[in-house]
C-alpha positions in Angstrom: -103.2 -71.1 82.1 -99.9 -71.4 84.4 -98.3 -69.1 86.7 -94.8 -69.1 87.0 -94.3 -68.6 90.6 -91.3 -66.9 91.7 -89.3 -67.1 94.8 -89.0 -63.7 96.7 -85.7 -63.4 98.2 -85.5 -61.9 101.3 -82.7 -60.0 103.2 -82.2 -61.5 106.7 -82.1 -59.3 109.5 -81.4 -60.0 112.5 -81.6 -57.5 115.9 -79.9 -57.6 119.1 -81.0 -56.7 122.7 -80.1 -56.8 126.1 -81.6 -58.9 128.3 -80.7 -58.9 132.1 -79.4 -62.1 133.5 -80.5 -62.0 137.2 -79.6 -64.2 139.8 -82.9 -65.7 140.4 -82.7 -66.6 136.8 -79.4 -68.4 137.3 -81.0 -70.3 140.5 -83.7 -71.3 138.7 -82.0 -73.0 135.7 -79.5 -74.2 137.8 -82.1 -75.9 140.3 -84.3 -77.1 137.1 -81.0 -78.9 135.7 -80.1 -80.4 139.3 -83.6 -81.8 140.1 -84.1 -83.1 136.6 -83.1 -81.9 133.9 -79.6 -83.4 133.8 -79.6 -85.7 136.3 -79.6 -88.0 133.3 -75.9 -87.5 132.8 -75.1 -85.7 136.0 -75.1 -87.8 138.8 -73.3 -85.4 140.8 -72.3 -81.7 141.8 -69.4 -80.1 143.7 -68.0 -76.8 144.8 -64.2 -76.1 144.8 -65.0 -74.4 147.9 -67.4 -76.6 150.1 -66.9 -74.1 153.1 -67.4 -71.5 151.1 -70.9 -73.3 150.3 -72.2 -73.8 153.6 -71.3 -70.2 154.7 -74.0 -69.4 152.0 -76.8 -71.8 152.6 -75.5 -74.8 151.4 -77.6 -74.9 148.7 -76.1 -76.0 145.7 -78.5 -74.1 143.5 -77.5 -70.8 145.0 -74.1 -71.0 145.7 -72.7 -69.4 142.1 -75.1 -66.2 143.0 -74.8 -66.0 146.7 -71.2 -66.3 147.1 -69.1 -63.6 148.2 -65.9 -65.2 146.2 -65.1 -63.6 142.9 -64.9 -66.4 140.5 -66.6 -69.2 142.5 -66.3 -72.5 140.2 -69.2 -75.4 140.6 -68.5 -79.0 139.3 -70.6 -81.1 137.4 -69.6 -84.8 137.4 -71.0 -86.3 134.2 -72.3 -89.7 134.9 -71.4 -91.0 131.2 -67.8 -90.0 131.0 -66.7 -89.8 134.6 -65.5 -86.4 134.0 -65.4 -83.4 135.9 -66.7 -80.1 134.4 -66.2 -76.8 136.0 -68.6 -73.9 135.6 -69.2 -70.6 136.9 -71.4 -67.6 137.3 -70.1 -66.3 134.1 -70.0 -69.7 132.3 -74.1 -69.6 132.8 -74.1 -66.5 130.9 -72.1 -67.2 128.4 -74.2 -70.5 127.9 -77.5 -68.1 127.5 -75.5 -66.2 125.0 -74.7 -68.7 123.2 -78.0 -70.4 122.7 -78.9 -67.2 121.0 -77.0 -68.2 117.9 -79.1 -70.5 115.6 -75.9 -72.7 115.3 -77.0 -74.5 118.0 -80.4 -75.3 117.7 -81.1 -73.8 121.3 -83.2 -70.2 120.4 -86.3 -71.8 121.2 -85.1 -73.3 124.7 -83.5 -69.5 125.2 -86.6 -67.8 124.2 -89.3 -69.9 126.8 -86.7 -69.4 129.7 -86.7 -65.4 129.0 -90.5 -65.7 128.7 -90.0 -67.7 132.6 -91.9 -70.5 130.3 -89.1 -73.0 130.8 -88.7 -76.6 131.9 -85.9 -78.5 133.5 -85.3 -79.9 129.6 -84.6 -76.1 129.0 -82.4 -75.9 132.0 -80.2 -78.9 131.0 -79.6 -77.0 127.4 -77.8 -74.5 129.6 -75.9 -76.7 131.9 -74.4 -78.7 128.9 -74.1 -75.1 126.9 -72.1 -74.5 130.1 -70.1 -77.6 130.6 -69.4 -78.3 127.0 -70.2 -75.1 124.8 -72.5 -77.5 122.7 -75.5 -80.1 123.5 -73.5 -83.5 123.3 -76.4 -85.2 125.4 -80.6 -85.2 124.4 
């Protein structure tokens, strides 16, 4: 006796929510991607505003959140190219909104660093959603 089997189709649904983007969680990604994640293809980062930097801590990690400038743009000098990238505080956000979108393969990297289950592989998804608005590299 056979069964024919048929294939349900199912309606997709999808459902958005807000999720705060704190600071800390900028500084984190940001320090994961400097100390590891990306160091693979970014030897190097700048600030347009060195002074700026120091008045802040000097940290390189914290310098898009603790800034008082409006704006304050970071460089990332990728290694492969020999290219400059500028990103900012908003270019981070933008990076974790994108990786929401299936398009680019990044919804399970987004989900483990909103669960704070990350890793500095997760953090270099950002910087080169940030740098590039795609992953060229990994």
């Amino acid at each position: 006796m056979s069964e024919i089997m048929r294939k349900e189709e199912r309606e997709e649904v999808t459902i958005n929510y807000t999720v705060p983007i704190t600071d800390e969680m900028i500084e984190h990604i940001l320090s994961s991607a400097f100390e590891g994640g990306s160091t693979y293809w970014a030897d190097n980062v700048s600030c347009e505003d060195r002074e700026d930097m120091l008045k802040v801590g000097g940290w390189k990690h914290e310098y898009l959140t603790k800034t008082k400038k409006k704006d304050a743009v970071m460089y990332i000098h990728d290694g492969e190219t020999e290219e400059k990238h500028a990103i900012t505080k908003k270019s981070i956000v933008e990076a974790l909104q994108k990786m929401d979108n299936p398009k680019y393969k990044c919804t399970k990297a987004l989900k483990r660093i909103l669960d704070e289950k990350d890793d500095s592989g997760d953090a270099d998804l950002v910087l080169q959603m940030a740098c590039f608005n795609e992953v060229v590299y990994g």
